[in-house]
Backbone as JSON Lines, residues from 0, in Angstrom:
{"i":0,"aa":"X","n":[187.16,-91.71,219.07],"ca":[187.34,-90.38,219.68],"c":[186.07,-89.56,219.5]}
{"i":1,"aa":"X","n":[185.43,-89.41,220.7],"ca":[183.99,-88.6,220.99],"c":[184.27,-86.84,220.78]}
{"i":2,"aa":"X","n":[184.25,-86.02,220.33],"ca":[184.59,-84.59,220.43],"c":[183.3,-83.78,221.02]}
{"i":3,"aa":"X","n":[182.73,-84.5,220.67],"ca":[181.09,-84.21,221.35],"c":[181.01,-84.14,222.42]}
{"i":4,"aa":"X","n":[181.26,-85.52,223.05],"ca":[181.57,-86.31,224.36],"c":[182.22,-85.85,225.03]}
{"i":5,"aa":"X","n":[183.16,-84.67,224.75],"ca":[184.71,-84.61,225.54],"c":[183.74,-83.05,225.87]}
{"i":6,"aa":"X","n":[183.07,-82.33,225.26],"ca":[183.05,-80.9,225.2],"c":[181.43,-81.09,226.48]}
{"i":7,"aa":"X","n":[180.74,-81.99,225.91],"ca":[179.19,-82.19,226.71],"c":[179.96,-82.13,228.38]}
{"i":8,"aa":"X","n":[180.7,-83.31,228.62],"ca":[181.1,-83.83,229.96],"c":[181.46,-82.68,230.51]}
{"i":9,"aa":"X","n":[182.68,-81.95,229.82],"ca":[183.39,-80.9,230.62],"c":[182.01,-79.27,230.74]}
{"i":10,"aa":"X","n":[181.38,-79.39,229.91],"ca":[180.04,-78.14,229.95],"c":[179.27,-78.85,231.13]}
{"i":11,"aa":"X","n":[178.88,-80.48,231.0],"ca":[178.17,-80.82,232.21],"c":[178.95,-80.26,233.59]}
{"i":12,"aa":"X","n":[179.99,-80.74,233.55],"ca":[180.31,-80.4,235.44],"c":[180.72,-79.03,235.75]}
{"i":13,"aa":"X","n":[180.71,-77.83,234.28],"ca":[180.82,-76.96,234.62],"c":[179.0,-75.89,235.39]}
{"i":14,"aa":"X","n":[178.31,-76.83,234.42],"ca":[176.59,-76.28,234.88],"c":[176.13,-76.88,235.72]}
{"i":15,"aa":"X","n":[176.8,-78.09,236.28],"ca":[176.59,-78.43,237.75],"c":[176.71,-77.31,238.73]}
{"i":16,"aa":"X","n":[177.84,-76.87,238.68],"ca":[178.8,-76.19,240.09],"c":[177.93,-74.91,239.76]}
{"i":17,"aa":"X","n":[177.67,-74.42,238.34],"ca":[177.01,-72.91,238.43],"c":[175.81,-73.72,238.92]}
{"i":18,"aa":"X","n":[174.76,-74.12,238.46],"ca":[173.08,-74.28,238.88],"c":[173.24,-74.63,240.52]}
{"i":19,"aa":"X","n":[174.35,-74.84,241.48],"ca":[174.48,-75.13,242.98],"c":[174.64,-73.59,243.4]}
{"i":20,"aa":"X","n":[175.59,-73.2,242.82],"ca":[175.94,-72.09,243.43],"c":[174.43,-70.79,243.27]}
{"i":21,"aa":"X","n":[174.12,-71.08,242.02],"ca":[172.87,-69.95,241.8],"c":[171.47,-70.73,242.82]}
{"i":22,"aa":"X","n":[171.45,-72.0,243.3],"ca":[170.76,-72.45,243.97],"c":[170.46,-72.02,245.09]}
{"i":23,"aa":"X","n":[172.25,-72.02,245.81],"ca":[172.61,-71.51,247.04],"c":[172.57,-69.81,246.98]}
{"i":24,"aa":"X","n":[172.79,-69.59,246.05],"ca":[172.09,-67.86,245.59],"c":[170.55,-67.27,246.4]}
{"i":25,"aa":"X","n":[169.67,-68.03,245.86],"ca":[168.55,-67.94,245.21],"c":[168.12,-68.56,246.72]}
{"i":26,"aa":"X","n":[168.68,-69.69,247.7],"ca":[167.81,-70.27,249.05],"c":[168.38,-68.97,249.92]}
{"i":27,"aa":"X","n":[169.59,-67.88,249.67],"ca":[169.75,-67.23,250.86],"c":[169.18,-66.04,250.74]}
{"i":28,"aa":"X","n":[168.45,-65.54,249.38],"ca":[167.52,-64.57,248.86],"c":[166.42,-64.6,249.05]}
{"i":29,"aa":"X","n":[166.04,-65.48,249.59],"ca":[164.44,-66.06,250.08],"c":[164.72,-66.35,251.54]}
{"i":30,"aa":"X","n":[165.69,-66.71,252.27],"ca":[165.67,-66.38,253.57],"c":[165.65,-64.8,254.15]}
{"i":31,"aa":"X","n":[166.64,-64.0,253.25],"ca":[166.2,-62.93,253.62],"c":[164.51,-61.97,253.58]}
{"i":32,"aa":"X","n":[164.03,-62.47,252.24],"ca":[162.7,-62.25,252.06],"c":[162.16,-62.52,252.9]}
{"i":33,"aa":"X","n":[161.92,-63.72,253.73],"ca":[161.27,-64.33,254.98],"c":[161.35,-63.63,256.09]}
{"i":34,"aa":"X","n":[162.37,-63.31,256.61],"ca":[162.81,-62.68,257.53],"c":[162.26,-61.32,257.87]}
């Protein structure tokens, strides 16, 4: 039994979905800049 393992995985796919979303943040903040 990993407790490490169990807490890393579930923090990983939670800083997936944030670092996409602040991605998708951050490409429509620079389209407006462009514009």
């Amino acid at each position: 039994f990993n407790f490490r393992g169990i807490i890393s995985s579930c923090f990983e796919a939670h800083l997936t979905v944030y670092v996409e979303l602040e991605e998708k943040t951050l490409m429509e903040n620079l389209e407006k800049l462009i514009q």
